[in-house]
C-alpha positions as CSV (number, residue, x, y, z in Angstrom):
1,X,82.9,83.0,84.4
2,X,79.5,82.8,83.0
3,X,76.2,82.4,85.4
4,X,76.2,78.6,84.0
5,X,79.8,78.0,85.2
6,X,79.4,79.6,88.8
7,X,76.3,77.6,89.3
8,X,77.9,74.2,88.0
9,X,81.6,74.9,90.1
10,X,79.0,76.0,93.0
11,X,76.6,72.9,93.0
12,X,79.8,70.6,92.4
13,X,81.7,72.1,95.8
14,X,78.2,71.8,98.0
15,X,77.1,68.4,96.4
16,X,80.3,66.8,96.5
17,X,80.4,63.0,94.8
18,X,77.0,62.1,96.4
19,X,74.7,64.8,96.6
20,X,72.8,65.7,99.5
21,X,73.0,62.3,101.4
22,X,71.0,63.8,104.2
23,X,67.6,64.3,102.2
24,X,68.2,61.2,100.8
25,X,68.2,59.3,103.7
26,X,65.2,61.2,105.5
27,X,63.1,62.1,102.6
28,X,61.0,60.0,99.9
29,X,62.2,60.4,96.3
30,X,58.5,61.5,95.9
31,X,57.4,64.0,98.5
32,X,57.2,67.8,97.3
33,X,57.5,70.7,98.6
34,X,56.9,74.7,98.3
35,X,58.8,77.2,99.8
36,X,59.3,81.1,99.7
37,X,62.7,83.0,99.9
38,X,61.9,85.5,102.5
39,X,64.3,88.4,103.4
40,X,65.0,88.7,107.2
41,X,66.2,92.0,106.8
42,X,65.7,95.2,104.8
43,X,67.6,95.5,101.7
44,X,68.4,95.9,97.7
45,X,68.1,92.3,96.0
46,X,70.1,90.9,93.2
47,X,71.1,87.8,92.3
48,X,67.6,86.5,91.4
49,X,68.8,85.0,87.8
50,X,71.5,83.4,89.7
51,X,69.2,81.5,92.5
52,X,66.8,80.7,89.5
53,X,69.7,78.9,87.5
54,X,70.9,77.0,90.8
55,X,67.1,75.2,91.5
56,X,67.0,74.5,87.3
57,X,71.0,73.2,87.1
58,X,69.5,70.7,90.0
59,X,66.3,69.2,89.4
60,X,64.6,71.7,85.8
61,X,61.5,70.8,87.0
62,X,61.5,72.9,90.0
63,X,59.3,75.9,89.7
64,X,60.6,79.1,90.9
65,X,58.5,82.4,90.6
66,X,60.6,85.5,91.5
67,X,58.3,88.2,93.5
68,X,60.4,91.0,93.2
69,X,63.1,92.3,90.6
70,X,66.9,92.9,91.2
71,X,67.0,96.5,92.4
72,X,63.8,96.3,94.3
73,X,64.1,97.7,97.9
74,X,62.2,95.0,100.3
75,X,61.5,95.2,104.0
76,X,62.1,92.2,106.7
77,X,59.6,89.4,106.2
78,X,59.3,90.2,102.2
79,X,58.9,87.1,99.8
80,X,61.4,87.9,97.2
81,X,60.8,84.1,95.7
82,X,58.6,81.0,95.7
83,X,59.6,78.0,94.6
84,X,58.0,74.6,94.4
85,X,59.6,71.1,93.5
86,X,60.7,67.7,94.8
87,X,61.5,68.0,98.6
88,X,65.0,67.0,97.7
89,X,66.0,69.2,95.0
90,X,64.6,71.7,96.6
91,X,66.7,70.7,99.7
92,X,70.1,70.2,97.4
93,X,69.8,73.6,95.7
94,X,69.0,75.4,99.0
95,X,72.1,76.6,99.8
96,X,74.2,77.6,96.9
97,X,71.1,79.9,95.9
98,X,70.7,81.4,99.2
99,X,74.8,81.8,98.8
100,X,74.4,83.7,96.1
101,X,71.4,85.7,96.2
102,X,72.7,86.4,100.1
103,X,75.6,88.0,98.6
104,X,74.9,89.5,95.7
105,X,71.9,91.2,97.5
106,X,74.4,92.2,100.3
107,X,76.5,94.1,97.3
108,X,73.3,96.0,96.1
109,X,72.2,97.0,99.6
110,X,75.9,98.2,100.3
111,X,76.3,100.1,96.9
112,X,72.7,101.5,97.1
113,X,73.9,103.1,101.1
114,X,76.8,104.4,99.1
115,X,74.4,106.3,96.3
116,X,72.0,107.4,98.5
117,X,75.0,108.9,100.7
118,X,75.8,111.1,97.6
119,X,72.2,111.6,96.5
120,X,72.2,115.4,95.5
121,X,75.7,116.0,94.1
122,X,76.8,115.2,90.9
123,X,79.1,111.9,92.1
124,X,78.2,108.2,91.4
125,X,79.5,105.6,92.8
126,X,81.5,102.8,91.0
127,X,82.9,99.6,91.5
128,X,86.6,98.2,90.8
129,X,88.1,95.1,90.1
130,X,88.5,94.1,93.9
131,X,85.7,91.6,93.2
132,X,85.8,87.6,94.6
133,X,87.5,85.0,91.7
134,X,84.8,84.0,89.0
135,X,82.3,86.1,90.2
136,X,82.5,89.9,88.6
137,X,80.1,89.8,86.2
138,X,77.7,88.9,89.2
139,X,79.0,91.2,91.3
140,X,78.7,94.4,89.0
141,X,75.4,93.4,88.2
142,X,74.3,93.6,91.7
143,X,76.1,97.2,91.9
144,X,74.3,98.2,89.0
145,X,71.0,97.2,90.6
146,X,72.1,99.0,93.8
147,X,72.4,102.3,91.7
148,X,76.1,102.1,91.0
149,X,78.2,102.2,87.7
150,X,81.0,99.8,86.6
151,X,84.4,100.3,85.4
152,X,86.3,98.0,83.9
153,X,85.3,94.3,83.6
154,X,88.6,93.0,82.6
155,X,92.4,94.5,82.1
156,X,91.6,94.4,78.8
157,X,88.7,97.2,78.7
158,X,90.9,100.1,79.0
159,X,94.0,101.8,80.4
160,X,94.5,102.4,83.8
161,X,97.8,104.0,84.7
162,X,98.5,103.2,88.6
163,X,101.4,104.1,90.7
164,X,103.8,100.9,89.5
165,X,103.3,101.5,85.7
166,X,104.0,105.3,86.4
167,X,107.6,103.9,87.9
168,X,107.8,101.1,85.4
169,X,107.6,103.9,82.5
170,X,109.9,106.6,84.7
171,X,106.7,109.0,85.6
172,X,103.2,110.2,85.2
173,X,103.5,112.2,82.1
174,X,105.6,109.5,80.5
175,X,103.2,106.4,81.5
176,X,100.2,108.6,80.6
177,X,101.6,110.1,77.0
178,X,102.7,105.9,76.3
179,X,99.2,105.0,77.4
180,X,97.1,107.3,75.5
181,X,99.6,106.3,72.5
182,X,98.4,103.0,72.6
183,X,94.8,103.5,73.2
184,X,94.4,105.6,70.3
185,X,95.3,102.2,68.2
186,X,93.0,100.9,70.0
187,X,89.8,102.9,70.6
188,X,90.1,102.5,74.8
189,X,89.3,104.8,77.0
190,X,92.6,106.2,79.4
191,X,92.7,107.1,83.5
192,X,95.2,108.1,85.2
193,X,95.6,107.8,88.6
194,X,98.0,110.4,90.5
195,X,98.7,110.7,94.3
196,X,99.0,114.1,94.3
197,X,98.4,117.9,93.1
198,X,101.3,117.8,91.7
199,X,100.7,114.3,89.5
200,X,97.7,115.7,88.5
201,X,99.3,118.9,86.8
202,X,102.0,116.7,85.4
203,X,99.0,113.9,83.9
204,X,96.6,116.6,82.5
205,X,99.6,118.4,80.5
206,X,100.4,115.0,78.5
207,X,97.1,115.0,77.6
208,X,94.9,112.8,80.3
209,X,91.2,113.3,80.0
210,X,90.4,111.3,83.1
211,X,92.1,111.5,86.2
212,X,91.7,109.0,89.9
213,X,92.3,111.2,93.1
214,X,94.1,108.6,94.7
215,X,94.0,108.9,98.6
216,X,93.6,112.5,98.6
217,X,92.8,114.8,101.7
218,X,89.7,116.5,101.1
219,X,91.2,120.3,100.6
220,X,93.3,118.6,97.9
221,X,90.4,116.6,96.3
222,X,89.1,120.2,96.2
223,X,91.6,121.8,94.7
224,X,92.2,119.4,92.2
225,X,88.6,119.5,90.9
226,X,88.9,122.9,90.7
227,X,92.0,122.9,88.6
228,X,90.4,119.9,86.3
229,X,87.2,122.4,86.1
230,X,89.6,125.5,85.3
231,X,91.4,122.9,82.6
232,X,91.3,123.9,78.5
233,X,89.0,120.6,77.8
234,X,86.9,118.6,80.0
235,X,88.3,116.0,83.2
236,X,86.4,113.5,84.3
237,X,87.6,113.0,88.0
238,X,87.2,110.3,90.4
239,X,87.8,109.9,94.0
240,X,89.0,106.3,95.5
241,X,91.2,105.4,98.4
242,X,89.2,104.0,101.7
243,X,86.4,105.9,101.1
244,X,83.2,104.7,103.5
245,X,80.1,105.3,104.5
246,X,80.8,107.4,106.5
247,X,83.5,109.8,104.4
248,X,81.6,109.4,101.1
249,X,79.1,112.5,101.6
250,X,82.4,114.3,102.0
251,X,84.2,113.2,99.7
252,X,81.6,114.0,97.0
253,X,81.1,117.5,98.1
254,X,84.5,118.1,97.0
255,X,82.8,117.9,93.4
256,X,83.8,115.0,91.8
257,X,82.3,113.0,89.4
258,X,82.5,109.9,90.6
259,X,84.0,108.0,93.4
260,X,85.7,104.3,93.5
261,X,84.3,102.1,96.4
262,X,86.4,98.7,96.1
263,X,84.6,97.5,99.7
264,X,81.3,97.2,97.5
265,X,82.5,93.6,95.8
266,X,85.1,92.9,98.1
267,X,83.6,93.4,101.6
268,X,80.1,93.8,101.4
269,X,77.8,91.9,104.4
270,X,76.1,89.6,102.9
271,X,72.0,90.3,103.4
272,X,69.8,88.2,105.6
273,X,68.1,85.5,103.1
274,X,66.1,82.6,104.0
275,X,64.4,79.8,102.4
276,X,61.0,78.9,104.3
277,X,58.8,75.3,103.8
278,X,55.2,76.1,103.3
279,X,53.1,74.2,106.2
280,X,51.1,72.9,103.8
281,X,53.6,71.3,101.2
282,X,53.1,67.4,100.8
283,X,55.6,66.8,104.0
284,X,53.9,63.8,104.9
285,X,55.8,61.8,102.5
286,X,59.2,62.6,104.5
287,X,60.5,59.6,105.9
């Protein structure tokens, strides 16, 4: 889904038939208000396009003035946004921005823990397609800003060969030797996830170029980089399976390149975000 169609499905869930009935009841159609997004907690934002398009998909002429960038590190208290506008759209488009920008932010600070776990080593950290319905091109962006890398966006970006295509096709060297047939019509890149050492011998000799360590104990995650390292052409080779905070530092020492965190998009915490009314804004007209 594009920005403009999560904002519109978003806004069209919160607002229901009516809109906010409660600011319209309690507030006159003319009072204004300014307000600043204020983080409650330390953290990487993202999400800042996203919160901008919800105030402008609900009233265009409501100002908001981003103080930060996606990526930036802030500490509790920070403004990260001000906004100013009617009292009620301002009051309508409060929540599905802070929904957003709460998450999103949450996936940057979680991936940027992740990167700074495995600062020093050659591994990144990247993202997979365990992301929330209609919202993976957010998602990845806020990894991105967090210091992570994608994979794929889509099925249709390249070849993956997982553990039910390698018994659909009858085995690892066959599923890899169809799939690098096909991508080479193509132009796709090809990974090949195997469970163990002896997948991995079986995917690099029919030809795979990129391999997914899938579970692996961390002696085997070893070994297997070192026979990808020993290997006639270059592997690329990737970690994933359960990996946390806590295992990542680990599981990068082995000496992979990179390492698949699915709990970045599809578990992340959410970050503290709040939307504060300025003492000052023209209140007085509140009824």
């Amino acid at each position: 889904m594009t920005l403009d169609e999560v904002v519109a499905a978003a806004l069209t869930e919160d607002l229901g038939s009516a809109g906010d009935v409660t600011a319209q009841a309690t507030v006159e159609p003319d009072a204004t208000a300014s307000a600043a997004i204020v983080a409650r907690e330390p953290g990487v934002i993202a999400g800042l396009d996203a919160a901008r398009a919800v105030f402008a998909a609900v009233d265009e002429d409501v100002a908001f003035t981003a103080a930060v960038a996606d990526g930036d590190r802030v500490q509790a208290g920070a403004a990260i946004a001000l906004v100013r506008g009617t009292t009620r759209s301002v009051l309508a488009a409060e929540r599905t921005a802070l929904n957003l920008l709460c998450h999103l932010s949450g996936v940057a600070s979680a991936t940027a823990a992740f990167a700074e776990a495995v600062a020093g080593t050659r591994c990144v950290i990247r993202d997979t397609r365990k992301t929330l319905p209609g919202l993976r091109a957010l998602q990845k962006a806020a990894v991105t800003a967090g210091g992570g890398e994608n994979h794929r966006m889509s099925l249709a970006d390249g070849l993956l060969v997982k553990d039910n295509h390698v018994a659909a096709a009858g085995g690892v060297a066959e599923a890899t030797r169809r799939a690098l047939a096909f991508a080479e019509t193509r132009g796709l890149p090809v990974q090949v996830e195997v469970d163990d050492l002896g997948q991995l011998e079986e995917a690099l000799r029919a030809g795979a170029r990129s391999v997914l360590l899938d579970n692996f104990a961390l002696p085997d995650a070893e070994a297997a980089v070192i026979r990808c390292r020993a290997f006639g052409a270059p592997i690329f080779v990737e970690a994933s399976g359960g990996v946390t905070l806590d295992t990542v530092a680990a599981v990068a020492a082995t000496g992979v390149d990179a390492v698949a965190v699915g709990a970045l998009t599809a578990s992340a915490r959410s970050l503290d975000v709040g939307l504060d009314f300025d003492p000052g804004s023209d209140m007085d007209r509140a009824g």
